[in-house]
N, C-alpha and C positions, 0 to 999 in steps of 0.2 A: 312165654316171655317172662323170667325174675323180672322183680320188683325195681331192682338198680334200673336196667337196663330199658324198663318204661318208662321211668322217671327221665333216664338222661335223654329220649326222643324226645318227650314231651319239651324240656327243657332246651334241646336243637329246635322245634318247631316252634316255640316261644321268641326264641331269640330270634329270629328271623324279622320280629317286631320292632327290636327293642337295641337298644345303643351297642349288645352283643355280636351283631348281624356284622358290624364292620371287623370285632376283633377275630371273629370266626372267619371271614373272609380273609382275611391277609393271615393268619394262619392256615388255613388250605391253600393260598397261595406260594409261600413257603414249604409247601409238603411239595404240592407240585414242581413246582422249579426246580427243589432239590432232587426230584427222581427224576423229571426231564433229564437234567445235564448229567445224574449217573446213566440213564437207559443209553444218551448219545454218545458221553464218554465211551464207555465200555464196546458201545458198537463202533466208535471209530478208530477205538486202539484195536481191536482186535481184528476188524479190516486190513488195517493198515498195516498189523505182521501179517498176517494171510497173503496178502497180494504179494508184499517186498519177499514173504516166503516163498510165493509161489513163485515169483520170474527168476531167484536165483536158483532153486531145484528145479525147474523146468529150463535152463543153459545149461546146469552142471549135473544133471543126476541127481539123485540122492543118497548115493552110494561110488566113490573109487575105486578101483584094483588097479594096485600099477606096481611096479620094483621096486624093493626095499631101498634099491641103490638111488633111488630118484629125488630124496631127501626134498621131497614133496614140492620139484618143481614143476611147473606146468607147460613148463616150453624145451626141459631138455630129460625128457622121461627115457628111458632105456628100452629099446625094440620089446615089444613080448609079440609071443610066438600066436595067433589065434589060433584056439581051443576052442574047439566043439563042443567038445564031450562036456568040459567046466562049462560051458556057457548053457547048455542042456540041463546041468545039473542044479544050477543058480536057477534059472525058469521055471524048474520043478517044486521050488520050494512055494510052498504054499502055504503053508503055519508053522510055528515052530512053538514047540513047550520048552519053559525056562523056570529057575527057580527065583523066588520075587521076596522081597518082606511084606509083611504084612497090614495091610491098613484100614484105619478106621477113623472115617470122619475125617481125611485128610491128614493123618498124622500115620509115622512107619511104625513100625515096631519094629529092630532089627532081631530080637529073639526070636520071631515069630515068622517060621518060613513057607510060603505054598508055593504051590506051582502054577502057574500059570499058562495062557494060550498066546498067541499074537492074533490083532486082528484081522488080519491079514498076511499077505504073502509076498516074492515079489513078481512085479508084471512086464518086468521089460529088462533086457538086457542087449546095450548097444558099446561098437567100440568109437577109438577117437583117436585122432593123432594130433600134435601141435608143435607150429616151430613159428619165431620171431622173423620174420623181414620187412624191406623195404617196402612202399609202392610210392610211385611216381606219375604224376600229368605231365602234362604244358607247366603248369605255374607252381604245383608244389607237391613238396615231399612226405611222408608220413610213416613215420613204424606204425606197424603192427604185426598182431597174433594170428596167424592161419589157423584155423579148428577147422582140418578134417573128418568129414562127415559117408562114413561106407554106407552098405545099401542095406545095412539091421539100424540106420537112426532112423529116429521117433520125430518129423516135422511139425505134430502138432501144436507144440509151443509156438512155433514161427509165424502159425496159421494166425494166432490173435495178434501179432506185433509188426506183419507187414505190411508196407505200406503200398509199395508198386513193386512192378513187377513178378517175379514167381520163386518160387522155394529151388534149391537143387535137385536135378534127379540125378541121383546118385548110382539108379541102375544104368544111366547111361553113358554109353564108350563117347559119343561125341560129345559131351557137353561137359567134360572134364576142365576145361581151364574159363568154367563159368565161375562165379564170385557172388557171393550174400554178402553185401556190407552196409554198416548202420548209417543212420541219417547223420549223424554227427561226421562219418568218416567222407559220406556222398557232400555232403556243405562241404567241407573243409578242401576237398580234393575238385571240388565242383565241377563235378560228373553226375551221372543219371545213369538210368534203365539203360540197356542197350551201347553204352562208350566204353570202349576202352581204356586200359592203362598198363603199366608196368610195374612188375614186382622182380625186384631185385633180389639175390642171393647169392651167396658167396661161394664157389667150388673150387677145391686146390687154391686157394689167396687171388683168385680172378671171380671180379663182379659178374655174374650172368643175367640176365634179365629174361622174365617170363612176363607173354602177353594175356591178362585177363580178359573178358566182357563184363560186364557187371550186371546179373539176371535178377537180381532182389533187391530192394530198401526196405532195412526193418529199423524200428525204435523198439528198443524194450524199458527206455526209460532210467535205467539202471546207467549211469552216465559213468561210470569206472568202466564196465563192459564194452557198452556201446564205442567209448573211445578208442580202445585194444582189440577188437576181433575182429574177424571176416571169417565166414565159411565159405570154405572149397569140398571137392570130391577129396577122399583120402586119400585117393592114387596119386594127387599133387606132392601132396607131402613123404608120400614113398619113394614117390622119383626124386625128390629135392635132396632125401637126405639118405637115400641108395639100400632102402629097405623093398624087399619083396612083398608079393599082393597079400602074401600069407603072414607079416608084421606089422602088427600097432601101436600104437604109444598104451593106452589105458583101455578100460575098459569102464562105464557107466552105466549104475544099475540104478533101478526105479522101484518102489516099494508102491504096496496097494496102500497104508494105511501111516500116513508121518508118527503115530505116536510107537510104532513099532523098528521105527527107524535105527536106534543104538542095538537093539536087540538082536537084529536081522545081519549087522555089521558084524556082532562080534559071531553070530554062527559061521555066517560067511567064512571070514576070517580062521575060527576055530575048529569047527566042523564038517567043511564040505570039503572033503577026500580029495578031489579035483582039482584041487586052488594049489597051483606046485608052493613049493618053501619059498621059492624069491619072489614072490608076490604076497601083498595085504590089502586087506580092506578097510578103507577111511572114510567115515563119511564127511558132510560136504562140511556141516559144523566144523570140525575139528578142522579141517580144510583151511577154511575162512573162518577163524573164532570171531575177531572183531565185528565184522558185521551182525553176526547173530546176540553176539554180547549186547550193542546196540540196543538191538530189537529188546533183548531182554529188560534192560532201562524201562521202555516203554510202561511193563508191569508196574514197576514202582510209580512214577507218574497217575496213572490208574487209580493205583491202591491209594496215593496222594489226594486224589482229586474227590473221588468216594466219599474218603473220610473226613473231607473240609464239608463238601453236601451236605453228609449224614449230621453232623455236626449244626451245622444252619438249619437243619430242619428243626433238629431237638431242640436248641434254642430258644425259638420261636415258639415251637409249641411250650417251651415250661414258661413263657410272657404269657402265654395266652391262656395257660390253665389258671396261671396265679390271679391273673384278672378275672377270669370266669368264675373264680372262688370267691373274689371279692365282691363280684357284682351279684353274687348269690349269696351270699351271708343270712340275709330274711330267711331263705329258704332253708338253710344249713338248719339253722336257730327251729326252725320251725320241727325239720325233721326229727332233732337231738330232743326236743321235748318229747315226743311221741315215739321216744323209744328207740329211735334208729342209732346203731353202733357205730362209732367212727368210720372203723373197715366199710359198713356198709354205705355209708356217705361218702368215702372214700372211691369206693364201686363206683357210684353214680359219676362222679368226675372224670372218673378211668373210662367207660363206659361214653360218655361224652364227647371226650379226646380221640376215642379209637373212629368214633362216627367222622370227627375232622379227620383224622389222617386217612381213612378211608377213602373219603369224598376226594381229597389230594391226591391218594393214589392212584383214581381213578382218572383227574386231568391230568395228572403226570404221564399216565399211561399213554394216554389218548395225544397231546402233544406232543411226547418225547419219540413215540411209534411211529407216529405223524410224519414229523421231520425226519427222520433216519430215511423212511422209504421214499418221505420227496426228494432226499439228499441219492438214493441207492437210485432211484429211478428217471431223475430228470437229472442229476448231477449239477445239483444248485452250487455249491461251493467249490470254488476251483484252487488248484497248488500251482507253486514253482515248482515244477517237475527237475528242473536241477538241483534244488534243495530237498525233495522232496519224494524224489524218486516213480514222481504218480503226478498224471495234472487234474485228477477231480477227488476230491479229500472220499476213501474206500467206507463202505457199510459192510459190517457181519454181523447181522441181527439174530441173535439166539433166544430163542424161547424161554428155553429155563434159565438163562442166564437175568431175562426180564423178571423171569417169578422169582427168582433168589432174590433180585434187589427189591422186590414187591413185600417179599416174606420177609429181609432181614431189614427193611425201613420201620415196617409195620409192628415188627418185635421188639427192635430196639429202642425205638421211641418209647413204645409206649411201658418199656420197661423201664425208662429213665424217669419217666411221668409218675413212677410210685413214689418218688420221695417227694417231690412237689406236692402232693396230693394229704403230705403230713399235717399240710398248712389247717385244714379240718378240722383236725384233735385240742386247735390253741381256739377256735370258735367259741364262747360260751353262749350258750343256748339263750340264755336270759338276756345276755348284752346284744345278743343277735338279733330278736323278736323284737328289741327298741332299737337296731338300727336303723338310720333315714336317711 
């Protein structure tokens, strides 16, 4: 153990005695606080895109194919043909190299090009069909969205978001004019599990009415969605709008890995032999920009909140070093006689400071950990799920994301702490030794 660096323990276990004990205390307690509500922050923002991420790729894919002619609408897509052979060949991709700029430290370099892998592939490929109609009770009326559902969809989304009842089986001939519809659609029509109703459609300029069952109540929470769909078998929507069992509206693909998502789009798109000319690949982003722009907002808030923290922390600690400097003047005085260099009086104060923020890091740790996992595991904090698209506020606690703000608390401070630490160098050693 240097010299400083004895000196400033000695001078922590000192103050523990002495009128220091409280200024040292509410500066650790500022250290903490501030990396509390960064460690919560950041675990609740990025919760909170992860989840609204996940239920809107897990209804839509995360990948489109559909006809160029369909000028990206979702209820009047143009017949395509099912394709094997392309659906085969989409399933086979498993990684793809691409050409990348270059980074370092978070920053690109656009001269500088490598190549890169994906990490991943894609794992699923299902089709879909959709058309706009009525449905009908006793007491009331309601548009909505048919999302046809063939016997290659993926119901495991549905598995975390039903409520009663059961999922479609889509392999089966008899339970073709069964119906998934959300709780918002089941309240409003006020029906249940097992009733009936009617869905209206229009053929040659004459209303025709189809009778449904209603086999599922799902929430996904997602209250734009919820309010607009119902799934059926896709045979519904073949028959309704005089397509064969061999045509679909789209086609939704599923990636192993979101961060290879754009990538995977444009090979699709660009590269795979099979994907005829009147068709493209969009992902869901581009789809629905506003909603992810949204989310993106989120970031900024973050970066906002961080940096007020980080801020409060610093603060605090240059009140609390300037005080420790003052209330150690004798000793400054004392050292400066006996030789010691500014810098190295300096040290001891630096030295001092890191012991406080440490010690804060340490409850900060400990509390802000604390809460996230009572919040992930008992779901203490509840939402308006209509504003909010979630009813218990989400956790995604990451590791390193905890030591980055552990590392860049602990660095930045105490890099800000060097210039307070100047206060030293205006000490006279003589006027120090007769301070009282």
């Amino acid at each position: 153990m240097n010299l400083e660096r004895f000196i400033a323990k000695r001078a922590v276990e000192a103050g523990k005695k002495s009128f220091t004990r409280l200024i040292v205390v509410i500066a650790t307690m500022a250290v903490a606080l501030s990396l509390t509500v960064m460690i919560a922050t950041s675990a609740l923002i990025s919760g909170f895109k992860k989840e609204i991420t996940d239920k809107i790729f897990g209804f839509w894919g995360h990948i489109h194919i559909t006809d160029v002619n369909s000028n990206r609408s979702l209820v009047e897509a143009y017949p395509l043909k099912k394709d094997e052979k392309f659906i085969a060949a989409v399933e086979n991709i498993k990684s793809v190299e691409y050409p990348d700029f270059g980074r370092f430290l978070g920053f690109e370099f656009p001269n500088m090009m490598v190549d890169r892998e994906t990490k991943g592939g894609i794992s699923h490929v299902q089709t879909f069909a959709m058309r706009p109609r009525i449905i009908q009770t006793k007491n009331q009326i309601e548009g909505i969205i048919l999302k046809g559902a063939g016997q290659d969809y993926d119901w495991k989304f549905f598995d975390d978001y039903l409520q009663e009842g059961k999922i479609l089986n889509a392999k089966s001939t008899s339970d073709t004019r069964q119906i998934l519809i959300s709780r918002y659609t089941a309240d409003r029509l006020e029906t249940e599990v097992g009733k009936k109703f009617l869905v209206h459609f229009v053929d040659n300029g004459e209303t025709v009415p189809l009778r449904f069952e209603v086999a599922g109540i799902y929430k996904t929470g997602l209250e734009e969605y919820d309010k607009k769909f119902a799934m059926v078998n896709i045979s519904v929507i073949q028959e309704l709008v005089g397509w064969t069992e061999n045509q679909v509206g789209g086609y939704e693909i599923f990636v192993e890995n979101i961060d290879d998502l754009d990538v995977l789009s444009n090979y699709i798109d660009l590269d795979v032999k099979e994907l005829p000319n009147h068709l493209y690949a969009e992902t869901i982003r581009q789809k629905f920009p506003p909603i992810f722009e949204w989310l993106n907002l989120q970031d900024l808030n973050e970066i906002v909140i961080l940096a007020l923290m980080l801020i409060v922390c610093i603060i605090n600690m240059i009140t609390a070093l300037l005080i420790l400097i003052l209330e150690r003047t004798k000793m400054i005085g004392v050292l400066k006689s006996m030789g010691a260099s500014d810098w190295s009086v300096r040290k001891i104060f630096l030295n001092y400071a890191g012991f406080i923020i440490l010690n804060g890091l340490f409850w900060g740790n400990l509390i802000g950990v604390g809460l996230c996992l009572a919040q992930k595991y008992f779901g203490l904090i509840k939402l308006s799920e209509a504003d909010y698209y979630l009813s218990v506020a989400p956790i995604d606690l990451n590791l390193w994301t905890v030591l980055l703000l552990n590392l860049g608390t602990f660095v930045l401070t105490l890099f800000c702490l060097v210039l307070p630490t100047w206060l030293v160098t205006r000490i006279n050693p003589v006027k120090a030794i007769r301070f009282n």
